[in-house]
N, C-alpha and C positions, 0 to 999 in steps of 0.2 A: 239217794233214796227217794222212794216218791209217795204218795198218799192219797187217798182217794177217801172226803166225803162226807157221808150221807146222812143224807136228816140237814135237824136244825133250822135258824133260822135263816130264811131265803137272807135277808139285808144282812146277813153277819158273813157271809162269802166272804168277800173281801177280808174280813180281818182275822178270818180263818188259815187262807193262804197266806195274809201276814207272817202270821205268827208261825207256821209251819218253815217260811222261809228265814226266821228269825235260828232255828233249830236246823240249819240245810236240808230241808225237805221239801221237793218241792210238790204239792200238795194242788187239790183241786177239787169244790164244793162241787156238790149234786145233790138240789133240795129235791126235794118229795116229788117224784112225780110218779102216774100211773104205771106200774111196771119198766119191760124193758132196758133197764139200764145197764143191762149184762153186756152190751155193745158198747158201751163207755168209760168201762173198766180199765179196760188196757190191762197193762201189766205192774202192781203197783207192790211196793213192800209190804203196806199199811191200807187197812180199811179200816177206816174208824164210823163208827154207829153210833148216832145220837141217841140212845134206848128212850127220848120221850117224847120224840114226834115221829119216829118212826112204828109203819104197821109190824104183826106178828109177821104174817107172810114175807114183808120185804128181809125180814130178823133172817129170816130160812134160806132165800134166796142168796141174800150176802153170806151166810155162812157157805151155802153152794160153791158160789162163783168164786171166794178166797178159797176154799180146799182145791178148788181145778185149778186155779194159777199158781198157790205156794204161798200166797200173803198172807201177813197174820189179822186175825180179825180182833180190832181192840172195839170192845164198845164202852163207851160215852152213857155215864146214869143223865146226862145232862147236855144239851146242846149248847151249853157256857163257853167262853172262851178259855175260864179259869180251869175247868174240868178239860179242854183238851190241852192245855198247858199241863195242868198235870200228871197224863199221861205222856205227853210228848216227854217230859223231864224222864217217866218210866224206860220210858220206851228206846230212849236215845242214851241212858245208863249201859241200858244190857247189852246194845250194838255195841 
């Protein structure tokens, strides 16, 4: 399985994909930048949404870009590590 992301805090990358890979997923940060990131998507299971550093607009776009691939879009009240462990734990139940 794989993941994609967005938001958050740039310096917690790293221990984002940690932890995804903790869960066999393997995962990959895209902090905040000005648009475009629909090129960097790929093709992933999982798009998770930091919902507090991320814009309205970018909300819309990622929900876009996951209904045209298939991926489910989990969003994040919280760009914590703790908050995406806890849906990882959700997330990786259901599969």
């Amino acid at each position: 399985m794989s993941a994609i992301i967005i938001g958050g805090n740039e310096c917690m990358g790293r221990k984002y994909c940690d932890l995804c890979a903790k869960y066999n997923i393997r995962a990959r940060a895209i902090p905040l930048k000005k648009g475009g990131f629909a090129n960097q998507l790929g093709k992933p299971d999982f798009i998770f949404l930091c919902m507090d550093t991320v814009s309205h607009p970018l909300v819309i776009s990622a929900s876009k870009e996951a209904k045209k691939h298939g991926a489910r879009l989990v969003k994040l009240s919280r760009g914590s590590v703790s908050a995406l462990e806890r849906e990882l734990l959700r997330v990786t139940a259901e599969a």
